[in-house]
C-alpha positions as CSV (number, residue, x, y, z in Angstrom):
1,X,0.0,0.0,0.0
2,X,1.0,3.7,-0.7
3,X,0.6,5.9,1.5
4,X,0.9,9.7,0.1
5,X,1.6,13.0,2.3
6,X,-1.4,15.4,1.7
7,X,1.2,18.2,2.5
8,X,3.3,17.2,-0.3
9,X,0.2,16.7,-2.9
10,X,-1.3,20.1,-2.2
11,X,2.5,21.5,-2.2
12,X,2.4,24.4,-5.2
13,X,4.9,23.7,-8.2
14,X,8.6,25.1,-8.1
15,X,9.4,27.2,-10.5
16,X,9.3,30.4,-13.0
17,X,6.6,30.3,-14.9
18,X,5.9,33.8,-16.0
19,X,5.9,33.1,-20.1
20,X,3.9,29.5,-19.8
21,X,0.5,31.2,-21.3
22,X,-0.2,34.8,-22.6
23,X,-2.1,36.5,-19.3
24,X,1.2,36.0,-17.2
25,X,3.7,38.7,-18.4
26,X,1.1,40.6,-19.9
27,X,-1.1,41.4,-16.8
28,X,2.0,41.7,-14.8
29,X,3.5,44.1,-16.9
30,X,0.0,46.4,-17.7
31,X,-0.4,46.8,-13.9
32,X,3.3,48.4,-12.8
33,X,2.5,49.8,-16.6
34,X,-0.5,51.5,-15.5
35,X,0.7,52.0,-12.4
36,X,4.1,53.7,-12.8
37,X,2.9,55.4,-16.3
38,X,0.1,57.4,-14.9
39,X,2.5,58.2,-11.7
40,X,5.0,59.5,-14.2
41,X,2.4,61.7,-15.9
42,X,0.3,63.1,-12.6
43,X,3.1,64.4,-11.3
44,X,4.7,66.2,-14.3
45,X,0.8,67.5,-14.4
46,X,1.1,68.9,-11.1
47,X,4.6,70.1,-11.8
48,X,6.3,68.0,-9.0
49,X,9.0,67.4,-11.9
50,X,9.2,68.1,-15.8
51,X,6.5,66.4,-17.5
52,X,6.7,63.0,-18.6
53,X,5.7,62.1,-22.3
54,X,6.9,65.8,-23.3
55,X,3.9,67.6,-21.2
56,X,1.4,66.3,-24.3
57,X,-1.6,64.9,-22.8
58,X,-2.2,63.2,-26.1
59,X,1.0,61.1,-25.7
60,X,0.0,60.6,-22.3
61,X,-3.7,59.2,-23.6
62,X,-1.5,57.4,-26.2
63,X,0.0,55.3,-23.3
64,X,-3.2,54.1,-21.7
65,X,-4.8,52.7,-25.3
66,X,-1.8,51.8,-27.0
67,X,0.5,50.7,-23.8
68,X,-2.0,49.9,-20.9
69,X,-5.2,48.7,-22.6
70,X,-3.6,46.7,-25.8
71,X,-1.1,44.2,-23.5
72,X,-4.2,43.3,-21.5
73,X,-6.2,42.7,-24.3
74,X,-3.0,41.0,-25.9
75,X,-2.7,38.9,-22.5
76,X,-6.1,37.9,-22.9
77,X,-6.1,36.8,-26.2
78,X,-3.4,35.0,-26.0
79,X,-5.2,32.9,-23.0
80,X,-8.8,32.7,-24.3
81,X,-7.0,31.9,-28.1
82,X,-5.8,28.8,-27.0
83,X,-9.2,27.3,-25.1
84,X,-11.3,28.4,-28.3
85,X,-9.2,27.2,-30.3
86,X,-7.5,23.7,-28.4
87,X,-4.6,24.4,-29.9
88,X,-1.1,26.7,-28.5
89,X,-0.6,30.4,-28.6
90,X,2.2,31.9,-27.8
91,X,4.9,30.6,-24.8
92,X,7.7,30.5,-23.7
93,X,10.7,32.5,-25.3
94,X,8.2,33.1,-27.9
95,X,5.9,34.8,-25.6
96,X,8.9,36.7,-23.8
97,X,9.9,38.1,-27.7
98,X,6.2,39.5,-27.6
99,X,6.5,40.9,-24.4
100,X,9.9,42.5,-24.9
101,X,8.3,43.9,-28.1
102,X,5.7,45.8,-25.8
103,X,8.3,46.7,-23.4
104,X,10.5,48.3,-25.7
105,X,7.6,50.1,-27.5
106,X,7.1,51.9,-23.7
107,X,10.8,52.4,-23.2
108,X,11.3,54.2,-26.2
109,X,8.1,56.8,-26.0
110,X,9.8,57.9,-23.5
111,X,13.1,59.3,-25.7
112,X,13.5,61.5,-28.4
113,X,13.3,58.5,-31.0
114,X,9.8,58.6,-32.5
115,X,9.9,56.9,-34.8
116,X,11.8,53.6,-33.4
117,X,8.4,54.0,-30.7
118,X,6.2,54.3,-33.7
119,X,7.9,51.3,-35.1
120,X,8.0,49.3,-32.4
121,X,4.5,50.1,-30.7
122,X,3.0,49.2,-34.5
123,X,4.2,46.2,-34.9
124,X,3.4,44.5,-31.8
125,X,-0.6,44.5,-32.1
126,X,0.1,43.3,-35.8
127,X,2.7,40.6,-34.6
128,X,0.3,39.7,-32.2
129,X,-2.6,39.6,-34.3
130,X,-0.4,37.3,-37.2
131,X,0.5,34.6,-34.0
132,X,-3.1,34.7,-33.1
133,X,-4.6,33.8,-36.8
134,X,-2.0,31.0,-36.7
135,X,-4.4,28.7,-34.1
136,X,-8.1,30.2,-35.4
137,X,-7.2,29.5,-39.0
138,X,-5.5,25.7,-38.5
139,X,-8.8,25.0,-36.1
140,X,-11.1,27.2,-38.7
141,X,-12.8,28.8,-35.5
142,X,-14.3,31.7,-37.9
143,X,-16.1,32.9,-34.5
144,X,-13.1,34.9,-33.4
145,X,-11.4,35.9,-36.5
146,X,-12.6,39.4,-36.3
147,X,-10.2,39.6,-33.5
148,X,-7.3,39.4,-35.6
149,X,-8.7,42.1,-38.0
150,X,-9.1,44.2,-35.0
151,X,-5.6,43.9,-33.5
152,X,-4.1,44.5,-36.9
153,X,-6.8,47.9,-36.7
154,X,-5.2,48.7,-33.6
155,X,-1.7,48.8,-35.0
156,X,-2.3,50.6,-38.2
157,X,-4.2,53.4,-35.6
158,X,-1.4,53.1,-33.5
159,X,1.0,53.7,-36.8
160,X,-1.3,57.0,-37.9
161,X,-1.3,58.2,-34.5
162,X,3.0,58.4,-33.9
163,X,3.1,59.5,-37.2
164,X,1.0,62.5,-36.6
165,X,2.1,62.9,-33.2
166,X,5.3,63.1,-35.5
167,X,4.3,65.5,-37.7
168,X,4.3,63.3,-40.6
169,X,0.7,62.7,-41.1
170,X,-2.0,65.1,-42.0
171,X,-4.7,62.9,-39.7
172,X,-5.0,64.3,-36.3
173,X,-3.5,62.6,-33.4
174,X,-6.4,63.7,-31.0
175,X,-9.1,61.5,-34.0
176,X,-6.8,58.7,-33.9
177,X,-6.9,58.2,-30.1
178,X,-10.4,58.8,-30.5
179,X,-10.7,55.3,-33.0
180,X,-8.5,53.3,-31.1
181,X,-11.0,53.8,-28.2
182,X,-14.1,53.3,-30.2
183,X,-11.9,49.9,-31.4
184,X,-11.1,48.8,-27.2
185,X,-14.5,49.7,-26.5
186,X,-16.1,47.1,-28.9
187,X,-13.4,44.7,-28.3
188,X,-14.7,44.9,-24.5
189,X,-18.7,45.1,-25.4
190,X,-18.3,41.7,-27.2
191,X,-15.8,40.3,-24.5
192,X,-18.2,41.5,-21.9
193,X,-21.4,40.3,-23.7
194,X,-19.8,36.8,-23.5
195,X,-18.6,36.7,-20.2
196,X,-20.6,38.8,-17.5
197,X,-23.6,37.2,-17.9
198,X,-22.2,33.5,-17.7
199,X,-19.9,34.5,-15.0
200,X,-23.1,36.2,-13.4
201,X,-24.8,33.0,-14.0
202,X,-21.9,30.8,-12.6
203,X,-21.7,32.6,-9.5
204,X,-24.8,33.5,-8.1
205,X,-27.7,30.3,-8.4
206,X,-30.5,32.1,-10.1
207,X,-29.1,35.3,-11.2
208,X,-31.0,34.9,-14.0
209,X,-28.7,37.0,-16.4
210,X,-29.6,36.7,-19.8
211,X,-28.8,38.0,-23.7
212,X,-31.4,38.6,-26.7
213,X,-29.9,38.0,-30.0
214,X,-31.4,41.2,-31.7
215,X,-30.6,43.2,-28.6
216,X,-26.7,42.1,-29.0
217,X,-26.7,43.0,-32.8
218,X,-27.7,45.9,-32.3
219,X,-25.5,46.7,-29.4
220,X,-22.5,45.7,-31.2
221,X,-23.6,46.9,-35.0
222,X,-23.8,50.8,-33.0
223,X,-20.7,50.7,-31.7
224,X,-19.2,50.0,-35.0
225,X,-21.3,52.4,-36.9
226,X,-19.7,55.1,-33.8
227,X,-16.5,54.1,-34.7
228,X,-17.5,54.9,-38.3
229,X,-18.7,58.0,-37.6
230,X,-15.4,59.2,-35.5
231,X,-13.2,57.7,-38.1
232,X,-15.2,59.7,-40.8
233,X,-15.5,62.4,-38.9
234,X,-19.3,63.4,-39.4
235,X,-21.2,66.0,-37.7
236,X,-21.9,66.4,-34.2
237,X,-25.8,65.2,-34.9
238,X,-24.8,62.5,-36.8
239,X,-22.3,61.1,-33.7
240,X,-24.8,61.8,-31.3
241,X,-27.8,60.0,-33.4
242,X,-25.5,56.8,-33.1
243,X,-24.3,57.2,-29.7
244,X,-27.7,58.0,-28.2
245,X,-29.0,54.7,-29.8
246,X,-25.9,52.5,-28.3
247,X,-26.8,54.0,-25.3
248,X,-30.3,52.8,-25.2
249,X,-29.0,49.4,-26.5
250,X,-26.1,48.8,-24.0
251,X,-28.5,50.0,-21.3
252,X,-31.1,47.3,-22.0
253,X,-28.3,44.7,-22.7
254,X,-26.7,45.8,-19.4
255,X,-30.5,45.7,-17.5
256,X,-30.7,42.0,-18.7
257,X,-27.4,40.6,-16.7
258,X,-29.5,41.9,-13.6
259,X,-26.1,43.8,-12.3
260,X,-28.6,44.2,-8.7
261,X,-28.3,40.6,-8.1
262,X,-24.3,40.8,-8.0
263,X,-23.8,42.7,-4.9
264,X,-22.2,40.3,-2.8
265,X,-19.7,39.0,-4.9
266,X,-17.1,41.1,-5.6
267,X,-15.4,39.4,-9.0
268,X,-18.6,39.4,-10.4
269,X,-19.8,42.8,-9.4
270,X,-16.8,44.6,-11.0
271,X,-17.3,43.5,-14.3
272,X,-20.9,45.0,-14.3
273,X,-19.3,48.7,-12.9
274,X,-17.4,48.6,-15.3
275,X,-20.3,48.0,-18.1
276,X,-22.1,50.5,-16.4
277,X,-19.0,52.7,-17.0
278,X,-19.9,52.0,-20.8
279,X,-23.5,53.0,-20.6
280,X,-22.7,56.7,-19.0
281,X,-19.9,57.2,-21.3
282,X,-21.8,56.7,-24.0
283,X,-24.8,59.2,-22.4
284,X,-21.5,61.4,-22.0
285,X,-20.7,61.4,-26.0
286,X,-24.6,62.5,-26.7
287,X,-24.3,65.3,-24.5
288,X,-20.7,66.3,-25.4
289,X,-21.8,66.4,-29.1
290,X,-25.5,68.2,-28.6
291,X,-24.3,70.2,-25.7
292,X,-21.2,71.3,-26.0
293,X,-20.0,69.8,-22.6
294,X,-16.3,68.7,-22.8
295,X,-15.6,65.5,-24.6
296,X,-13.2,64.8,-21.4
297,X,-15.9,63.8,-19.2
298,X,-17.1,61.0,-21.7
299,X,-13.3,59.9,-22.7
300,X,-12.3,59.6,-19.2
301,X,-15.5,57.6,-18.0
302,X,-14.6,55.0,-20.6
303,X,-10.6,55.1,-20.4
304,X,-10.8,55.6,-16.2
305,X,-13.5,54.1,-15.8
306,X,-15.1,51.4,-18.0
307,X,-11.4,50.1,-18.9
308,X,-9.9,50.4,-15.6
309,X,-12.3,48.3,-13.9
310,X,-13.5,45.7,-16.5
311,X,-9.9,45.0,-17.2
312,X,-9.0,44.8,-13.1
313,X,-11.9,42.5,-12.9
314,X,-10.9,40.9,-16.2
315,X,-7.4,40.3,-15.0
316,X,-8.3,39.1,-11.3
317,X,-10.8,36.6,-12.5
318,X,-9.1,35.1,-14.9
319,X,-5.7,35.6,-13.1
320,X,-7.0,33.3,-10.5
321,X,-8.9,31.0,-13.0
322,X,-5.7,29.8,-14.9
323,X,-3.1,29.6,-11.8
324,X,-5.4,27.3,-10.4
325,X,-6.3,29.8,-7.5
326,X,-10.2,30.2,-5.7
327,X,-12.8,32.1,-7.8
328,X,-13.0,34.5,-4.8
329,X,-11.5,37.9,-4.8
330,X,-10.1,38.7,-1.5
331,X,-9.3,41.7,0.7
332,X,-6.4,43.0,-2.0
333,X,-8.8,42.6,-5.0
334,X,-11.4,44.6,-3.4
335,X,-9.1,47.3,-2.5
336,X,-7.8,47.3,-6.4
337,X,-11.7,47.6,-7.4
338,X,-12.6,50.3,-5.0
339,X,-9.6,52.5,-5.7
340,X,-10.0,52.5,-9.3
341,X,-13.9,53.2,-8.4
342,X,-12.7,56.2,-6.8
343,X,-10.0,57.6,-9.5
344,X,-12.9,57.5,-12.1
345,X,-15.3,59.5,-10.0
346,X,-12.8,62.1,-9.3
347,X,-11.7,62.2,-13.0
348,X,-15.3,62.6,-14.3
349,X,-17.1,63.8,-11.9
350,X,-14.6,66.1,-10.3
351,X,-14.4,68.5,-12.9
352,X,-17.9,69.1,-13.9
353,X,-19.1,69.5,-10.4
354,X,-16.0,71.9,-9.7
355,X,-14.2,73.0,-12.3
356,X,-11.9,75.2,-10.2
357,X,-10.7,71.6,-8.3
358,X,-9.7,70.3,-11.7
359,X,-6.4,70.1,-10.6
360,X,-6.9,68.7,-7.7
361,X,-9.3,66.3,-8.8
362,X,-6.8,64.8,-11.4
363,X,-4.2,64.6,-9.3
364,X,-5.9,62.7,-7.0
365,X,-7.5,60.3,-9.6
366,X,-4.2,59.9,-10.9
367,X,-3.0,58.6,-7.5
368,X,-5.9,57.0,-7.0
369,X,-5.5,54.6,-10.1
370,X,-2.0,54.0,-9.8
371,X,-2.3,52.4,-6.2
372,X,-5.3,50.4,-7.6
373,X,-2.9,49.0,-10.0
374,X,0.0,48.9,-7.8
375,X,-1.7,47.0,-5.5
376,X,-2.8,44.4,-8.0
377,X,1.2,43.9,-9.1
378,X,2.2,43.7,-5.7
379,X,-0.8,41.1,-5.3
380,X,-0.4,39.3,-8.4
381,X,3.8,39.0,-9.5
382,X,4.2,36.1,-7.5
383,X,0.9,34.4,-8.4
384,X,2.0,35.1,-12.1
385,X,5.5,34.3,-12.1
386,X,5.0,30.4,-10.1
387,X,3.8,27.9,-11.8
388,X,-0.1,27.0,-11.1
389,X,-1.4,26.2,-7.7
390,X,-3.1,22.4,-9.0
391,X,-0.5,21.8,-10.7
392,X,-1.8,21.5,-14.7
393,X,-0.2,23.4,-17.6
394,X,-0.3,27.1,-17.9
């Protein structure tokens, strides 16, 4: 007979595992990312040094889409690619190639070499697009191609953008940033659409969250006819026509996942504030466009808000999922989701309540985020770099 030491079984695995699968080194390096980036930029804003990112705010909203948001949404590609397709994406030194591609892409927007950034910070959503056709196309899972078309969207933005940033292209950096957020937005609408409901659904016994077919098509076909619209360029009405129906649609879609019923679980109930983030910013866009109320209020309620929380939820849930860790989010996590709760109020609502406390209200927004995301690093880099609690690949 043989006897086996529970202590030993439950042991976790020795070892660095950081580049096994795609959310590791990604999620890792998007928190001290966000983290450090925004630290950088808040206090050249509030003049505590010279300003990071040569004092453009532009370059600093450049970092959050085309740094922050993209190596998340890389990392969690990269992850899901592989389970919807059964066969590998990116690991290994393959996957630490990718990640030093990202890396260098941040290093070098901060230096005077624009164009090795522009070069650099291109290429990797393309590169990562190519690797991620290579699994859809040998399992023909036609589902997710659009994702590949919408990385490689992301990089030619990304291209336009440092090239007018370098004074080389007569498109305007400012409409560029504004398409590569209508392009993260849809990427998390669908994302969302698929998850929060069946996550709802998984973690609370009746929840009773639920999607209508019609509802979802015309969700998602208004936020690509917004996109259109930006990218075109049309007239105020015309933008606020299509934004004020996607509001209506994502606020009946969201209305359906019963985000009420959610309350008591916390890595649940982040991923519907963050949806809800969606729904006011796109209210915000109406208003901004029939109104004349700064288009500030509606970017930073989807960049602070929507995509700082749906991504912290994003990356905690599925942090935890595949290292083999509880589906419960703990003490830290909760801290993460409440911080960055509190850096998007400030940086919305801040401003338009008290214009004079701008300053202060960014400042503190700024701090706000960066210990949200600082605290998930801190949290999450051992978690990340060990191999998985049970044991199993990944």
């Amino acid at each position: 007979m043989i006897v086996t030491n529970p202590a030993r079984a439950e042991a976790p695995r020795r070892g660095f595992a950081l580049f096994a699968l795609g959310f590791r080194p990604f999620y890792l390096g998007a928190s001290v990312f966000a983290a450090l980036s925004v630290l950088l930029w808040v206090g050249g804003y509030a003049g505590a040094w010279p300003p990071a990112y040569g004092g453009d705010p532009v370059r600093h909203a450049h970092e959050m889409i085309f740094g922050y948001a993209i190596a998340v949404i890389v990392g969690f590609l990269f992850t899901a690619g592989r389970n919807w397709s059964n066969l590998p994406t990116p690991q290994g030194p393959l996957l630490a190639a990718f990640f030093a591609l990202w890396l260098a892409g941040r290093v070098l927007a901060l230096t005077p070499w624009t164009m090795a950034a522009a070069i650099a910070s291109a290429a990797f959503p393309i590169a990562a697009a190519v690797a991620l056709a290579v699994p859809f196309v040998r399992s023909r899972n036609t589902r997710n191609y659009f994702f590949v078309g919408l990385l490689i969207a992301l990089g030619l933005v990304e291209l336009a953008v440092q090239l007018a940033l370098a004074g080389a292209a007569p498109w305007p950096a400012r409409a560029g940033l504004r398409v590569g957020l209508d392009i993260v937005l849809f990427i998390m609408a669908v994302v969302g659409g698929r998850v929060i409901p069946m996550f709802t659904n998984n973690a609370i016994p009746g929840a009773g969250a639920e999607r209508k077919a019609a509802l979802e098509k015309v969700a998602l076909g208004s936020l690509v006819a917004l996109g259109v619209a930006d990218a075109l360029a049309l007239p105020a009405a015309a933008i606020a026509a299509v934004a004020a129906l996607a509001t209506a649609a994502h606020a009946a879609r969201f209305a359906l996942w019963r985000p009420w019923r959610t309350t008591g679980v916390p890595l649940v109930w982040i991923l519907h504030v963050g949806y809800a983030w969606i729904v006011l910013h796109l209210a915000l866009r109406v208003a901004a466009e029939l109104q004349g109320m700064p288009a500030t209020f509606a970017t930073h309620a989807l960049a602070v808000g929507a995509i700082g929380s749906m991504t912290l939820g994003m990356m905690t849930r599925t942090a935890r999922g595949h290292t083999g860790l509880p589906l419960v989010a703990g003490r830290g996590e909760v801290a993460c989701y409440v911080l960055v709760g509190v850096a998007a109020v400030l940086r919305v609502f801040g401003p338009m309540v008290a214009p004079s406390l701008t300053v202060a209200s960014t400042v503190s927004s700024g701090l706000a985020w960066a210990a949200a995301f600082g605290t998930y690093a801190v949290l999450y880099a051992p978690r990340l770099a060990r191999p998985r609690a049970d044991g199993r690949p990944g």
